[in-house]
Backbone as CSV, one residue per row, in Angstrom:
resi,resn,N_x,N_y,N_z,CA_x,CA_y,CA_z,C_x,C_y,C_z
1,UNK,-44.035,142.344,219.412,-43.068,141.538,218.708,-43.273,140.068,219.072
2,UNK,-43.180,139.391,218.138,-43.382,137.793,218.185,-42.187,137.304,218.631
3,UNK,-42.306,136.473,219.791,-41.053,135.803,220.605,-41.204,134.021,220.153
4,UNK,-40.277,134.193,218.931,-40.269,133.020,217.522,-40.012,132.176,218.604
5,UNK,-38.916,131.533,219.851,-38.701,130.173,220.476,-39.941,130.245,221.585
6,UNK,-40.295,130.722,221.942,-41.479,130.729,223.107,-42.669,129.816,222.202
7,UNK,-43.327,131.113,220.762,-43.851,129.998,219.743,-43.560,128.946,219.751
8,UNK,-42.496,128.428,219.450,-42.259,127.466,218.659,-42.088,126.180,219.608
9,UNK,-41.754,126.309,220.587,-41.803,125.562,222.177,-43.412,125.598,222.516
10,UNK,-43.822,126.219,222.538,-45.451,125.909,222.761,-46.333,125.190,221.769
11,UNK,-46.177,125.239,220.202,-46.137,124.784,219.169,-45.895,122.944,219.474
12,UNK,-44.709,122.874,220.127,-44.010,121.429,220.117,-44.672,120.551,220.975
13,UNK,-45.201,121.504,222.555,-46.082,120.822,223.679,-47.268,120.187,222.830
14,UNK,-47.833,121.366,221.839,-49.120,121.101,221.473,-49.212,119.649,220.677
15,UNK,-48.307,119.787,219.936,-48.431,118.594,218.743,-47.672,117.300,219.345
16,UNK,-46.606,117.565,220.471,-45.906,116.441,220.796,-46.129,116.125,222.616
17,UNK,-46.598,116.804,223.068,-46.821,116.782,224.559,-47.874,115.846,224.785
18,UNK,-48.058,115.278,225.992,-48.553,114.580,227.142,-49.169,114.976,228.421
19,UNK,-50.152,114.539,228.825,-50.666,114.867,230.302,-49.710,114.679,231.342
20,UNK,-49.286,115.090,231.997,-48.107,114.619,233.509,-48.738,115.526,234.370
21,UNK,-48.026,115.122,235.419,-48.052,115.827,236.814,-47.055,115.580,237.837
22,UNK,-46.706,117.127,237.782,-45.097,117.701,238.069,-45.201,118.074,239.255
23,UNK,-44.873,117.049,240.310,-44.797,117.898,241.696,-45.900,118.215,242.162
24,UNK,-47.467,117.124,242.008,-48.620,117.747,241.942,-49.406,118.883,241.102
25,UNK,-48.762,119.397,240.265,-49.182,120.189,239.244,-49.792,119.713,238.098
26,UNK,-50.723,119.666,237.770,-51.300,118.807,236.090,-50.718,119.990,234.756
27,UNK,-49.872,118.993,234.225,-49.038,120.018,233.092,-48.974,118.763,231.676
28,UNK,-48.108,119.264,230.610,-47.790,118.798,229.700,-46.676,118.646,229.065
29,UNK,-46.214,117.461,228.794,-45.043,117.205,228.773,-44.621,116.373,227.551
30,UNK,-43.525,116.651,227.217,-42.974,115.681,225.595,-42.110,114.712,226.342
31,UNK,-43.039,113.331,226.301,-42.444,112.231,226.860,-41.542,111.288,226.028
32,UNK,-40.254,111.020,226.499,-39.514,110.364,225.533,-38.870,109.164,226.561
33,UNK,-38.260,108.337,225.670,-36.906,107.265,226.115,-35.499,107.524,225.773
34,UNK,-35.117,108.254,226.097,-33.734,108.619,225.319,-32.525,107.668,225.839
35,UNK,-31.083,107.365,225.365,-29.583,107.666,225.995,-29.424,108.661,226.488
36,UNK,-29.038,108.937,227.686,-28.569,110.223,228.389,-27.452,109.818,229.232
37,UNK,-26.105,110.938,229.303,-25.035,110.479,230.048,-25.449,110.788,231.849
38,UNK,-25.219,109.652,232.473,-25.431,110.682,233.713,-24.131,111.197,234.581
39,UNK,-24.167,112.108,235.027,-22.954,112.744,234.996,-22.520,112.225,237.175
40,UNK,-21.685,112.417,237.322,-20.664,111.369,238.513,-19.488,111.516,238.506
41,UNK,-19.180,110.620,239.465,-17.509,109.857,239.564,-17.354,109.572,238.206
42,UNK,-18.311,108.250,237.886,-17.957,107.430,236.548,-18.853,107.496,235.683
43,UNK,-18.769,108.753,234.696,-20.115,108.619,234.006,-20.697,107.709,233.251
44,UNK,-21.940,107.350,232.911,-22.889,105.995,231.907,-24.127,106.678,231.560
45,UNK,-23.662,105.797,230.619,-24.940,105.973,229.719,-26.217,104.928,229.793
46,UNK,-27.211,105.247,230.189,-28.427,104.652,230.399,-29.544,104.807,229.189
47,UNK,-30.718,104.470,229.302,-31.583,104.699,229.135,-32.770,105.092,229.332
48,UNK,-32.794,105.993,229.646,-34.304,106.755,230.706,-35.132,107.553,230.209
49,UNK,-36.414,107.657,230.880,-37.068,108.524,230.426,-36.910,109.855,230.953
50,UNK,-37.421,110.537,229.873,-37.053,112.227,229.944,-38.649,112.725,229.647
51,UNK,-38.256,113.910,230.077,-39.493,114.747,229.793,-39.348,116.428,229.618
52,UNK,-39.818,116.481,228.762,-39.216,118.312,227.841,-40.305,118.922,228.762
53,UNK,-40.369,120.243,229.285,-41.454,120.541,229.627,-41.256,122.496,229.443
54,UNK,-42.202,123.300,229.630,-42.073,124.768,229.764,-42.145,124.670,231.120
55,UNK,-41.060,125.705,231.126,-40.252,126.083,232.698,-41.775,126.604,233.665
56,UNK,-42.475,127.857,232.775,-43.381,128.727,233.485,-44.750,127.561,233.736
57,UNK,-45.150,126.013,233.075,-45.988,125.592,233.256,-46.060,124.882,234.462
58,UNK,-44.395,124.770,235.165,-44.213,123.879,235.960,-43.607,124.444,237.191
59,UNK,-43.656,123.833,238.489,-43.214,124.490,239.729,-41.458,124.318,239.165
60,UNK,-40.760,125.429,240.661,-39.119,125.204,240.817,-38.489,123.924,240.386
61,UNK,-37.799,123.481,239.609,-37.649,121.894,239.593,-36.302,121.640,240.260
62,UNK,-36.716,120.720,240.970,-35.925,120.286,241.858,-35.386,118.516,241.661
63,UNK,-34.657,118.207,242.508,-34.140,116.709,242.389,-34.949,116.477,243.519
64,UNK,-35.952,114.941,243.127,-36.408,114.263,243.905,-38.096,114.394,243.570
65,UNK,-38.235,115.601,243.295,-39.720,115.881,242.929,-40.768,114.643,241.762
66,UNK,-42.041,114.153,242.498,-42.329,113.729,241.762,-43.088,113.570,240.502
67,UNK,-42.712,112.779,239.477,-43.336,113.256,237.949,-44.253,112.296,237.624
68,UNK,-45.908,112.403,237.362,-46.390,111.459,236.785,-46.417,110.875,235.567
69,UNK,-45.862,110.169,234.605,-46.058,110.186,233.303,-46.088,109.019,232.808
70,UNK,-47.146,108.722,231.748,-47.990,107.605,231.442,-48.020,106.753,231.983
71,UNK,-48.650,106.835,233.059,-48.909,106.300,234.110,-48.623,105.576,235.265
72,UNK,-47.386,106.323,235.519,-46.179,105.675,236.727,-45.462,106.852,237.104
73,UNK,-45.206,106.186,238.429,-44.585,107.610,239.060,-43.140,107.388,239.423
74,UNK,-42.591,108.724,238.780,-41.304,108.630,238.513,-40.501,109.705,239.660
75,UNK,-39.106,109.930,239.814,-38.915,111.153,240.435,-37.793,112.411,239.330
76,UNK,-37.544,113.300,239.280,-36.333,114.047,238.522,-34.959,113.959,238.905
77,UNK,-34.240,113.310,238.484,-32.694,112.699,238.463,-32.011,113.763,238.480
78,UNK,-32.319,114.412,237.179,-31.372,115.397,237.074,-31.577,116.397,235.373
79,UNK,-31.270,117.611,235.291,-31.815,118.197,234.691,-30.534,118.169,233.622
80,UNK,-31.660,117.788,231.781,-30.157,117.044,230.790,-29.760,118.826,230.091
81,UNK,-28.721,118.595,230.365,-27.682,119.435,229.319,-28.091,119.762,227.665
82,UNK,-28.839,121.094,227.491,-28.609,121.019,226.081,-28.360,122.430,225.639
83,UNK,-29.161,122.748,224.217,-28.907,123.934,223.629,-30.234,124.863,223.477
84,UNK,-31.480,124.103,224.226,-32.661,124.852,224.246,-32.140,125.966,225.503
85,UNK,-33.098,127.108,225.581,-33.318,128.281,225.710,-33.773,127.835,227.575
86,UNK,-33.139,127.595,228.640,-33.291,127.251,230.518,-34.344,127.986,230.423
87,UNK,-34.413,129.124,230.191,-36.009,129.969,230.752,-37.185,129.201,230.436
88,UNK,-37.089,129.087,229.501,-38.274,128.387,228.227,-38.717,127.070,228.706
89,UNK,-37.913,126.230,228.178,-37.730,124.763,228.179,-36.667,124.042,228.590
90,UNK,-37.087,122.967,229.024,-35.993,121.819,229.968,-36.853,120.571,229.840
91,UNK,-35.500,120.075,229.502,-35.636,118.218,229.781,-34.836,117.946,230.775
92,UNK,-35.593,117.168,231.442,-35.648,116.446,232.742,-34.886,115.190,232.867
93,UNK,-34.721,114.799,233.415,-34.353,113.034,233.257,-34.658,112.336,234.299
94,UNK,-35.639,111.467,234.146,-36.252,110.370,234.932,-35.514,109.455,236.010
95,UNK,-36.269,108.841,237.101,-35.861,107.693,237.733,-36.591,107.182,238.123
């Protein structure tokens, strides 16, 4: 049986992903600039970079770990809130 979001998430790396390196790992990643709230005492809205990635391409993700992407090294803030599938896929959020 065909597992249609696994497709279709691997599909998205292919056509929209990036070289990075996750924690020392060489992986691929959908690099963006988004608004993201960050969540606190007082929450704000920033502007940071994010990065979509498949869960299984990448080590445990943790806060603090570092991310290479286009060509600066960043660390993981914090992992953004959405409606994709945690096993699968996760966006990240930069610092």
């Amino acid at each position: 049986m065909i597992d249609l979001a696994r497709e279709t998430a691997e599909i998205c790396i292919d056509m929209f992903g990036e070289p990075i390196t996750f924690a020392g790992q060489p992986a691929c990643g959908i690099v963006a600039t988004e608004l993201v709230e960050l969540g606190g005492y007082d929450a704000v809205v920033e502007s940071r970079l994010t990065v979509s990635v498949l869960v299984e391409e990448v080590p445990a993700i943790e806060k603090g770990q570092p991310v290479i992407a286009r060509g600066n090294v960043h660390k993981v803030d914090q992992l953004m809130a959405g409606n994709d599938n945690p096993d699968l896929m996760v966006k990240v959020v930069l610092r």
